[in-house]
C-alpha positions as a Markdown table, in Angstrom:
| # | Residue | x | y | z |
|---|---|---|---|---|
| 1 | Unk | 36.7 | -74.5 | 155.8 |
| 2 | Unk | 38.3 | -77.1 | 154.2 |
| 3 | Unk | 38.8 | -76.1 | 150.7 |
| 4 | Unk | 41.7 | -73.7 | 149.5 |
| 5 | Unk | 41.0 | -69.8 | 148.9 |
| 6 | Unk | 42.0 | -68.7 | 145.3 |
| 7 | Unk | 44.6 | -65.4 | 146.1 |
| 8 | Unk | 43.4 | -62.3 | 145.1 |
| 9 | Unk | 44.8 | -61.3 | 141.6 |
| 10 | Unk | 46.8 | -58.3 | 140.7 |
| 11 | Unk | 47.0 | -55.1 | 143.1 |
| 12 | Unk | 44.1 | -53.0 | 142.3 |
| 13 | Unk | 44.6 | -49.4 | 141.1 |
| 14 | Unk | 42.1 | -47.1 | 140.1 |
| 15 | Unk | 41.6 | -47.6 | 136.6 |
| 16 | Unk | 38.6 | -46.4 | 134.0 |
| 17 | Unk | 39.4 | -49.0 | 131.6 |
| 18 | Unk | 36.6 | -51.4 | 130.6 |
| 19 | Unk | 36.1 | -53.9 | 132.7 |
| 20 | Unk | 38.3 | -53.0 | 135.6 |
| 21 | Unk | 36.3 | -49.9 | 137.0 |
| 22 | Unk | 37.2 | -49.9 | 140.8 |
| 23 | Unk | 35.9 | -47.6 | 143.5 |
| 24 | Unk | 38.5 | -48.2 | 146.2 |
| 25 | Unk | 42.3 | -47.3 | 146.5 |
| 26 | Unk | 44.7 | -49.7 | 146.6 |
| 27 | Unk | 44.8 | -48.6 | 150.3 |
| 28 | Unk | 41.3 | -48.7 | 150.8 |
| 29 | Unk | 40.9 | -51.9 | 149.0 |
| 30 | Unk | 43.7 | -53.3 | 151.9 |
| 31 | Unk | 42.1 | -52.3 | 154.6 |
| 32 | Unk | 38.4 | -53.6 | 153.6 |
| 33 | Unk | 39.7 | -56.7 | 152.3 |
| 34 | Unk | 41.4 | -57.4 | 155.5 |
| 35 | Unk | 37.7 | -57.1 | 157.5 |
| 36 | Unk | 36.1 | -59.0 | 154.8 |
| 37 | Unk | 38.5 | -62.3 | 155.5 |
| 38 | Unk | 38.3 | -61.6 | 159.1 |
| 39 | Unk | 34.2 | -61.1 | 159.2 |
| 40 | Unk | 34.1 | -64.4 | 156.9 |
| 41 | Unk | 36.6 | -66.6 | 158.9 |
| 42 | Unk | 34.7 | -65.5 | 161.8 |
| 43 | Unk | 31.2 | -66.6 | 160.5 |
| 44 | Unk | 32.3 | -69.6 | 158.7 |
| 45 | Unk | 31.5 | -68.3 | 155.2 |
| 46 | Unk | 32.7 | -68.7 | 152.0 |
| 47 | Unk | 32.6 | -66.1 | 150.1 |
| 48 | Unk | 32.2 | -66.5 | 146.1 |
| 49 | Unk | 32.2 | -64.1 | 143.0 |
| 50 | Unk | 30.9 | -64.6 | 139.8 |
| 51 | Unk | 33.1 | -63.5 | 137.0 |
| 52 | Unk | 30.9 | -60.1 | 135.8 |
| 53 | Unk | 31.2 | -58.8 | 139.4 |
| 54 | Unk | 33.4 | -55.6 | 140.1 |
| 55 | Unk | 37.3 | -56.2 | 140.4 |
| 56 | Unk | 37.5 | -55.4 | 144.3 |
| 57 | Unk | 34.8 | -58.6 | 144.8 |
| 58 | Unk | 36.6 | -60.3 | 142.5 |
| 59 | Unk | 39.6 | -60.3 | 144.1 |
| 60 | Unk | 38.8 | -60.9 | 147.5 |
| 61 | Unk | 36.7 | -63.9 | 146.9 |
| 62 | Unk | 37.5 | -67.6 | 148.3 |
| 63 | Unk | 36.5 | -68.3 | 144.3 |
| 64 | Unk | 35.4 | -66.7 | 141.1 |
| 65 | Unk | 33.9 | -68.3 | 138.1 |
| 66 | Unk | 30.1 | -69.1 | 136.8 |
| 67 | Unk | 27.7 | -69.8 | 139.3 |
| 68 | Unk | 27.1 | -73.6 | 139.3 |
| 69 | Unk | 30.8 | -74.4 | 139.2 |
| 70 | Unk | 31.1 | -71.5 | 142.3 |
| 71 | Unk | 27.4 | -74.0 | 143.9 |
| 72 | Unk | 29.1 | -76.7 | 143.4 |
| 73 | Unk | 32.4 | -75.8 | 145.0 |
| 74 | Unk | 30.6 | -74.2 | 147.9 |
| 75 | Unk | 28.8 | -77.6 | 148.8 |
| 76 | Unk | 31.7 | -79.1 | 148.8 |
| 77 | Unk | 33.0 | -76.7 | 151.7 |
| 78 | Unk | 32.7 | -77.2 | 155.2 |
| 79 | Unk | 31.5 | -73.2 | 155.4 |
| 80 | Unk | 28.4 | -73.1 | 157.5 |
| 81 | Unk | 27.4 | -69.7 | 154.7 |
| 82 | Unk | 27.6 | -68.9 | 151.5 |
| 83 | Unk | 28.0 | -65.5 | 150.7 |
| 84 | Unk | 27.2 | -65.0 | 147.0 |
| 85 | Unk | 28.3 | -62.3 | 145.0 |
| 86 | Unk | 26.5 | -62.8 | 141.8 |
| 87 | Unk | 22.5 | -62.3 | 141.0 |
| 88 | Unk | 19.5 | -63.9 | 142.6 |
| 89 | Unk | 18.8 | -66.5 | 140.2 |
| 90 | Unk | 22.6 | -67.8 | 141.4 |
| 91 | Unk | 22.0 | -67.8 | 145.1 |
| 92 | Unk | 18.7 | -69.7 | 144.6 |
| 93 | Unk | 21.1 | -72.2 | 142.6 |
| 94 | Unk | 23.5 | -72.2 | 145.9 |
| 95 | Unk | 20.9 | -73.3 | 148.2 |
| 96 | Unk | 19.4 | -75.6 | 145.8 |
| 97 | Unk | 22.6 | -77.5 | 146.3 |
| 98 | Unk | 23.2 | -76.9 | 149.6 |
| 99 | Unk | 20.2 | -76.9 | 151.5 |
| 100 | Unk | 21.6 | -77.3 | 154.6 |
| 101 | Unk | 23.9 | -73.9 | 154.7 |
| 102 | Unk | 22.9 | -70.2 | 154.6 |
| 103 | Unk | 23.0 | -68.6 | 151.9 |
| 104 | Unk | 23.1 | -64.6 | 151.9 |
| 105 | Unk | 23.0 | -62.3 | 148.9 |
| 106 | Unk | 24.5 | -59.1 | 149.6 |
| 107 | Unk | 21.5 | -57.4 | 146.9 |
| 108 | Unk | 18.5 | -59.1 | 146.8 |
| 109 | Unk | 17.3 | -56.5 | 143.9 |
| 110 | Unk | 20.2 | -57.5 | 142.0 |
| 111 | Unk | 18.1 | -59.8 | 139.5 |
| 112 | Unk | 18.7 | -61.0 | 135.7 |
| 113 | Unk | 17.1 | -60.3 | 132.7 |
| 114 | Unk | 17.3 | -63.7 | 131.3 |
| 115 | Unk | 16.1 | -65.6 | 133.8 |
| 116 | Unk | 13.3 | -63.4 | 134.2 |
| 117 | Unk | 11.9 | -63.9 | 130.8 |
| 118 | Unk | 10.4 | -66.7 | 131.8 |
| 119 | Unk | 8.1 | -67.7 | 134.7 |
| 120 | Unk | 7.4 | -71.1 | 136.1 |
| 121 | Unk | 3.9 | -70.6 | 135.0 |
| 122 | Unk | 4.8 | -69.7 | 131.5 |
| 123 | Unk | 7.1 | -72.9 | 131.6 |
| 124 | Unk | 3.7 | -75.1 | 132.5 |
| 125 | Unk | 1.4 | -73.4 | 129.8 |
| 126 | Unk | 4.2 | -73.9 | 127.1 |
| 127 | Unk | 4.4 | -77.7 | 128.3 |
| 128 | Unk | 0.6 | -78.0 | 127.9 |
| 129 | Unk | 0.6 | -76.6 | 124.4 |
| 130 | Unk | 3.9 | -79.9 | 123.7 |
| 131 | Unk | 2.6 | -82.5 | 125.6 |
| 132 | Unk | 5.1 | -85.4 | 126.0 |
| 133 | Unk | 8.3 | -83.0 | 125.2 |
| 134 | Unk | 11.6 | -82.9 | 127.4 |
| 135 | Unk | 12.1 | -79.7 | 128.7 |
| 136 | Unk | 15.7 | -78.7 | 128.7 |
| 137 | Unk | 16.6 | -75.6 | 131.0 |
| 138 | Unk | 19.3 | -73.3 | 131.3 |
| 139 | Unk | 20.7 | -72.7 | 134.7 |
| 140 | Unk | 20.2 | -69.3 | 134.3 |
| 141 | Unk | 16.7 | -69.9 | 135.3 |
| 142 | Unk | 14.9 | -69.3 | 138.9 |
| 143 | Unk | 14.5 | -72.2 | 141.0 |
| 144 | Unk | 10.8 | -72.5 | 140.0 |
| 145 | Unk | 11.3 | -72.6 | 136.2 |
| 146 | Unk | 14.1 | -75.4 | 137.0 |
| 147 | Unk | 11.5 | -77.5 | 139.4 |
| 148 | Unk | 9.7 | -77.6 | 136.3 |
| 149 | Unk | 12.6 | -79.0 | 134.0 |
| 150 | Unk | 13.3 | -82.3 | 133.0 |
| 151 | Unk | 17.2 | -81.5 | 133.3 |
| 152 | Unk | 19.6 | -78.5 | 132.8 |
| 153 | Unk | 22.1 | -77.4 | 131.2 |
| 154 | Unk | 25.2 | -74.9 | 130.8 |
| 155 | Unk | 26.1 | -72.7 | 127.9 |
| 156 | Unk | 29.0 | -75.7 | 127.6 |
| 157 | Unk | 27.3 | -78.8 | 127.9 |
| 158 | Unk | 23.8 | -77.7 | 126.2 |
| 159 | Unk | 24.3 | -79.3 | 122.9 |
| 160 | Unk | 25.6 | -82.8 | 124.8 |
| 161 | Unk | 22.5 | -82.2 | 126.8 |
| 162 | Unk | 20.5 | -82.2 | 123.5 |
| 163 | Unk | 22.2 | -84.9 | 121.9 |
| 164 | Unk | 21.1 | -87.1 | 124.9 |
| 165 | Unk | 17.9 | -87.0 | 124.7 |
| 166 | Unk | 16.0 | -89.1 | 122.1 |
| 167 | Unk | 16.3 | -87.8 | 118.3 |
| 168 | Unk | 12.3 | -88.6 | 118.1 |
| 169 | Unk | 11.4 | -86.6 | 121.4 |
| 170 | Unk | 10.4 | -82.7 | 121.4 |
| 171 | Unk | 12.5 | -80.4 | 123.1 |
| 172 | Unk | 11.3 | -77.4 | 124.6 |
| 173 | Unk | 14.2 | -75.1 | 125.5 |
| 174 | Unk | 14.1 | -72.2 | 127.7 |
| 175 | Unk | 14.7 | -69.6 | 128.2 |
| 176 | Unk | 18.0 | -68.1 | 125.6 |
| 177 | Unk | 16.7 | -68.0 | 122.2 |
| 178 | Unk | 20.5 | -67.4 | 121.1 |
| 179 | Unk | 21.8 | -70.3 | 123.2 |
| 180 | Unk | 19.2 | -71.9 | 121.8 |
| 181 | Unk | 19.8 | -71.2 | 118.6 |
| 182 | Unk | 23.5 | -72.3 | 118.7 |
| 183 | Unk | 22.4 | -75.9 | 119.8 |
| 184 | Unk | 20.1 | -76.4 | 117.1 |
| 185 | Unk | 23.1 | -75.3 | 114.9 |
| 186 | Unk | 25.2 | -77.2 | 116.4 |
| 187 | Unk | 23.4 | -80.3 | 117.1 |
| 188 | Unk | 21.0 | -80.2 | 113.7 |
| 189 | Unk | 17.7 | -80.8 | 115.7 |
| 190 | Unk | 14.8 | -79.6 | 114.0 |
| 191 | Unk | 12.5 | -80.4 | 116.8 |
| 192 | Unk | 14.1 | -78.2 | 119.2 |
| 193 | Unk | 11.6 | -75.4 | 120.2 |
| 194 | Unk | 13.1 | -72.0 | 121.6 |
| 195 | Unk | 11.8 | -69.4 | 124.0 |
| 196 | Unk | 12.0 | -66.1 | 122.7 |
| 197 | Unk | 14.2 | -64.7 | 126.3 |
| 198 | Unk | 18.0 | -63.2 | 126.2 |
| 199 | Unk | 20.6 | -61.2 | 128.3 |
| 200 | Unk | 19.9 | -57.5 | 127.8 |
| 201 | Unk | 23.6 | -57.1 | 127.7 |
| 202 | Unk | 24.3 | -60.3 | 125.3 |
| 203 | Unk | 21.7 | -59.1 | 123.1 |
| 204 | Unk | 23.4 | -56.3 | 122.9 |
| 205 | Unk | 26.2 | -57.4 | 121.4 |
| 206 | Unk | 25.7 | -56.8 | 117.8 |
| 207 | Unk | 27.3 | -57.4 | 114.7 |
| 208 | Unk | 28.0 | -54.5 | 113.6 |
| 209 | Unk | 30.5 | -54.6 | 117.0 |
| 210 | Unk | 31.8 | -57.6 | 115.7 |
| 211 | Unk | 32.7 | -56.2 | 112.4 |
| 212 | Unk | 34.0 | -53.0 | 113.8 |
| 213 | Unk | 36.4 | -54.5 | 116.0 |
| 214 | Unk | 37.6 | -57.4 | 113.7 |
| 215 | Unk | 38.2 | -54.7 | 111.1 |
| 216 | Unk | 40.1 | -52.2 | 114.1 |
| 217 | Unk | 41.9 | -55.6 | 115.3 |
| 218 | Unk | 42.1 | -57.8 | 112.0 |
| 219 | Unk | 45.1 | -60.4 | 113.8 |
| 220 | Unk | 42.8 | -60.5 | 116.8 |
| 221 | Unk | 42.1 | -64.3 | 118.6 |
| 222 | Unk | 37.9 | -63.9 | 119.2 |
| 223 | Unk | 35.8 | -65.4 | 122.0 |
| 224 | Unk | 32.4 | -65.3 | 121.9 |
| 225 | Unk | 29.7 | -66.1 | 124.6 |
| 226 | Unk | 26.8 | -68.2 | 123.2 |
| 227 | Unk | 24.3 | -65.7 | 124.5 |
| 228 | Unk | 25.4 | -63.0 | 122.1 |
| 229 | Unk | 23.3 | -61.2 | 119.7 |
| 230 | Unk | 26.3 | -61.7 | 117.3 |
| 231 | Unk | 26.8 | -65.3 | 117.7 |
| 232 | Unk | 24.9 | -66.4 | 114.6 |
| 233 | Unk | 26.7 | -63.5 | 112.2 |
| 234 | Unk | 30.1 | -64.6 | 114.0 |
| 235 | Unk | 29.6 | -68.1 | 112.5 |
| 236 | Unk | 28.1 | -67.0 | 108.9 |
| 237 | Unk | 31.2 | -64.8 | 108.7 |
| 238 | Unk | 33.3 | -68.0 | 109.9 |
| 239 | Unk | 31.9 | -70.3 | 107.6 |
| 240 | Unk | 32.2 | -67.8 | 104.6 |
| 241 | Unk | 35.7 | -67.4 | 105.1 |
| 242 | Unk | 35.4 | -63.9 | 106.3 |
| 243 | Unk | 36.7 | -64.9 | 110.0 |
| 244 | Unk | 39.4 | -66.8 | 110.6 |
| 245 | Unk | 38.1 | -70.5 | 112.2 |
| 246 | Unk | 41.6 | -71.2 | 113.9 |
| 247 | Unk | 40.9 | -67.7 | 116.0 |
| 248 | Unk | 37.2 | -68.1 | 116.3 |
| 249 | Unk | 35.7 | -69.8 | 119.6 |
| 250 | Unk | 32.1 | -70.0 | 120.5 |
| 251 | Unk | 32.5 | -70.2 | 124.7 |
| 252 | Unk | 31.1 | -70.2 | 128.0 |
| 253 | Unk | 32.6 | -67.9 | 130.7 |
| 254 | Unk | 34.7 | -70.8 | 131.7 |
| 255 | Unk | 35.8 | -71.9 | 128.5 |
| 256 | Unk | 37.3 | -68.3 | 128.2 |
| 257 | Unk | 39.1 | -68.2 | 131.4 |
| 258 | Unk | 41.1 | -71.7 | 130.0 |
| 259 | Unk | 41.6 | -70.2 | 127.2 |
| 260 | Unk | 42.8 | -66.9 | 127.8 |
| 261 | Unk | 45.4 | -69.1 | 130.5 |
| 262 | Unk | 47.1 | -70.6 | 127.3 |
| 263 | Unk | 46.4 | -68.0 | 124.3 |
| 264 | Unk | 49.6 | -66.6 | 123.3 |
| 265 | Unk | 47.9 | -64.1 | 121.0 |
| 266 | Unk | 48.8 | -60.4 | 121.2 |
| 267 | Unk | 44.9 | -59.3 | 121.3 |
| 268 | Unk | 41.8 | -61.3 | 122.3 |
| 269 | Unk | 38.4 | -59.3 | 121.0 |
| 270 | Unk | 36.1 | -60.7 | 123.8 |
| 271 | Unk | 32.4 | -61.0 | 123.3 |
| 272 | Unk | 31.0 | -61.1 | 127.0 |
| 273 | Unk | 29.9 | -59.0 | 129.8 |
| 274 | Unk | 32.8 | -56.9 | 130.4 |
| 275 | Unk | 33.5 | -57.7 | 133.9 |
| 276 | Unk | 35.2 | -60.9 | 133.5 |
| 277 | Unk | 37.9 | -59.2 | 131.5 |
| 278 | Unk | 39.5 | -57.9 | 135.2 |
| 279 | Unk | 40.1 | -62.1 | 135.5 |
| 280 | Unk | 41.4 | -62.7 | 132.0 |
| 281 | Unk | 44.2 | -59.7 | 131.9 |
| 282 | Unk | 45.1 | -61.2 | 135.5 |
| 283 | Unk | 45.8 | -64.5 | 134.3 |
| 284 | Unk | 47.7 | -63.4 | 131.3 |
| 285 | Unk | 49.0 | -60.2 | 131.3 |
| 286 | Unk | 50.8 | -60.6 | 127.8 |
| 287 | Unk | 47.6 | -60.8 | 126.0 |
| 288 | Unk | 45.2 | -57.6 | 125.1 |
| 289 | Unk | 41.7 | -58.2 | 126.3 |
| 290 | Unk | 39.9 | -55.7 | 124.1 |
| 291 | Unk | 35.5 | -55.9 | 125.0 |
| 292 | Unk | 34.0 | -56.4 | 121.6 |
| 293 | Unk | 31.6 | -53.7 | 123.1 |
| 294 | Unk | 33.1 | -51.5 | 125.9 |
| 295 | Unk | 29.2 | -50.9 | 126.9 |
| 296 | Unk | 28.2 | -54.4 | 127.8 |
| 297 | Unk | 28.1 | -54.3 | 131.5 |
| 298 | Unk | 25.3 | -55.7 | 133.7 |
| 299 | Unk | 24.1 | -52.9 | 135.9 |
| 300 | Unk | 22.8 | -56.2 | 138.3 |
| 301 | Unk | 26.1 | -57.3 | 138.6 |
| 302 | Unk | 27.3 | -54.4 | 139.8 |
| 303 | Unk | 24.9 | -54.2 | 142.5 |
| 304 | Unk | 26.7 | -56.1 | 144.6 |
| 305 | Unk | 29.1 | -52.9 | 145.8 |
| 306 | Unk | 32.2 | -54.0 | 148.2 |
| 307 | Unk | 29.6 | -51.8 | 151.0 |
| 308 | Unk | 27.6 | -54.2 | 150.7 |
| 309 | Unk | 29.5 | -57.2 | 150.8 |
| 310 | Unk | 30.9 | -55.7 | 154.0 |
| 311 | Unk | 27.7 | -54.6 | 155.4 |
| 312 | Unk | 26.4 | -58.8 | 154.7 |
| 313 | Unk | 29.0 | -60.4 | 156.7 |
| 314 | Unk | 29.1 | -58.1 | 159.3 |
| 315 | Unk | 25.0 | -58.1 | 160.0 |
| 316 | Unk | 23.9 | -61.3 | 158.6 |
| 317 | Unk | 21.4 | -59.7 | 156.4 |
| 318 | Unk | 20.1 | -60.9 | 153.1 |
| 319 | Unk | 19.1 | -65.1 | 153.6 |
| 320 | Unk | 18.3 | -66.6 | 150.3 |
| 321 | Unk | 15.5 | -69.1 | 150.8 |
| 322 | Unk | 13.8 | -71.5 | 148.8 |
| 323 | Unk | 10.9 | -73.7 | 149.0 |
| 324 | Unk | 12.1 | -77.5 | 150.1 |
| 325 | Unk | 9.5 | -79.0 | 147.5 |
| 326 | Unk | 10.9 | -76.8 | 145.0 |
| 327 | Unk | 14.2 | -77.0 | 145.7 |
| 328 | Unk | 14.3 | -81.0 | 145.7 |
| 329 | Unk | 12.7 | -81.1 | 141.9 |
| 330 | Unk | 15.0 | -78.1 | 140.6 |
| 331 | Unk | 18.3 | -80.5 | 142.3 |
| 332 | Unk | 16.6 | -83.6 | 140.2 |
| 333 | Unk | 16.8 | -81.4 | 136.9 |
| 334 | Unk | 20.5 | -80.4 | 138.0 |
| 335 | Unk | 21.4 | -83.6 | 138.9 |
| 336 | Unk | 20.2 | -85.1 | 135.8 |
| 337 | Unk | 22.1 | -82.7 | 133.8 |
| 338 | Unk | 25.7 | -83.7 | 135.9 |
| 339 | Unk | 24.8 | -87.4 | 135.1 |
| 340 | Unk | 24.6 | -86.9 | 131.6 |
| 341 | Unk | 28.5 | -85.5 | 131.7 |
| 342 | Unk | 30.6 | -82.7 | 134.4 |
| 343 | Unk | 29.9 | -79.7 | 132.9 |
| 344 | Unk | 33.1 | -78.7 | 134.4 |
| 345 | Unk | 33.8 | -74.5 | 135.1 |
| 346 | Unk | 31.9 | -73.9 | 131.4 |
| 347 | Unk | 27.9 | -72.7 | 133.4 |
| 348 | Unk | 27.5 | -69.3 | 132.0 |
């Protein structure tokens, strides 16, 4: 394949701090990593992470980072498949893009929360009841609810995306009511409607985490996902004075891995799924990445086990297939979202 494979980050050792949980000794993990770039140079696969999967997929990965940034990147290979280390929701989005390759997913149980909270046929009946409104989608979404969008969006680019569209136009938004919530903040739409879906894990996030780390780490840099139940009381406390604005930032997954590259604080609280803190101490290993809650891991996520990753590339198993028909309106929605502006390596 034509495109460079990122190196594997630090050595792993066995570890039971948050976000770097491993299963495999640092000898084990050389000895299956060496059959996993073996078995994918020998099918012509490239093999790519997301950021909340374990620290052994992590590091043997051609690339790591959100999903439609790791799609996009793998279209641009010359890999015949696309092994996909992430959730279902993200495959679909793989082969969406790149129709022509196969793409397996080590897990096909390994689903998401959030993009299950809403079904394509929920999407129609809610468009029924708004007749005439643009229906703005995050890509955390199944390939049926995005056939049914007018264009998509990241947790980076959503308020641009909302700010494109006509001030005198509904929105329907779908399907993370905290996202959603954050653009309308944001973008001061008042006819922006919200479905009512989140992240388990996000959601779980609370306030009263946010306060009891900020108070346990009161010099701390903070980085918040979007999707968090705590976004909203992040930003009162922000705007009240009670956090610091110069230390507060509201980002995607990507927007924290370009941040924690150039931070030069002594602690970052991070408000995500713990996983991609295995990324963030590799890339700067002078900064504390503290979880704002230790607990916030995605039990899909880790699904995809380094077994199994093994166990795909040596049988072939798992193909992730969708519709053509489908797959050719969800591209339109993405497409429409990439002509409005890159959304660069902020998706999730």
């Amino acid at each position: 394949m034509t495109a460079t494979a990122v190196p594997a980050t630090t050595a792993p050792t066995t570890t039971a701090v948050p976000g770097d949980e491993r299963t495999l000794s640092p000898a084990e993990y050389e000895s299956w990593a060496a059959e996993v770039r073996r078995l994918a140079d020998e099918r012509g696969a490239v093999v790519l992470a997301h950021n909340y999967q374990v620290p052994e997929i992590q590091d043997v990965a051609h690339f790591t980072g959100d999903s439609l940034h790791l799609s996009r990147v793998a279209a641009q290979t010359d890999a015949r498949e696309i092994v996909f280390c992430g959730v279902h929701f993200m495959a679909e989005t793989a082969k969406i893009l790149s129709p022509d390759k196969t793409v397996l997913l080590p897990d096909h149980d390994a689903g998401c929360s959030l993009a299950d909270s809403i079904t394509a046929e929920q999407l129609r009946e809610w468009k029924a009841e708004h007749p005439g409104a643009v229906v703005v989608s995050y890509v955390n979404t199944t390939a049926a609810v995005k056939a049914e969008t007018d264009v998509c969006c990241t947790s980076s680019n959503a308020a641009d995306v909302v700010r494109s569209i006509p001030e005198d136009r509904e929105i329907l938004f779908c399907p993370d009511q905290f996202l959603g919530a954050h653009v309308k903040r944001v973008t001061g739409r008042s006819n922006v409607h919200v479905w009512a879906g989140e992240c388990h894990v996000h959601a779980g996030i609370s306030p009263a985490d946010v306060r009891a780390q900020v108070a346990a780490h009161p010099d701390a840099e903070i980085l918040v996902h979007p999707e968090c139940g705590c976004t909203t009381s992040v930003l009162d406390l922000v705007s009240h004075g009670d956090l610091p604005a110069e230390r507060t930032r509201v980002l995607s997954t990507g927007g924290m891995v370009e941040q924690a590259a150039t931070t030069t604080a002594p602690q970052v609280l991070v408000a995500t799924e713990v996983g991609i803190l295995h990324q963030l101490r590799a890339l700067n290993s002078g900064t504390a990445f503290i979880p704002m809650n230790s607990r916030a891991a995605c039990r899909y996520m880790k699904m995809i086990t380094p077994a199994k990753l093994l166990h795909t590339l040596r049988t072939g198993e798992g193909a992730v297939d969708v519709d053509p028909e489908t797959a050719t309106r969800a591209r339109r929605a993405v497409e429409a979202m990439i002509a409005i502006g890159e959304p660069g390596r902020g998706g999730e």
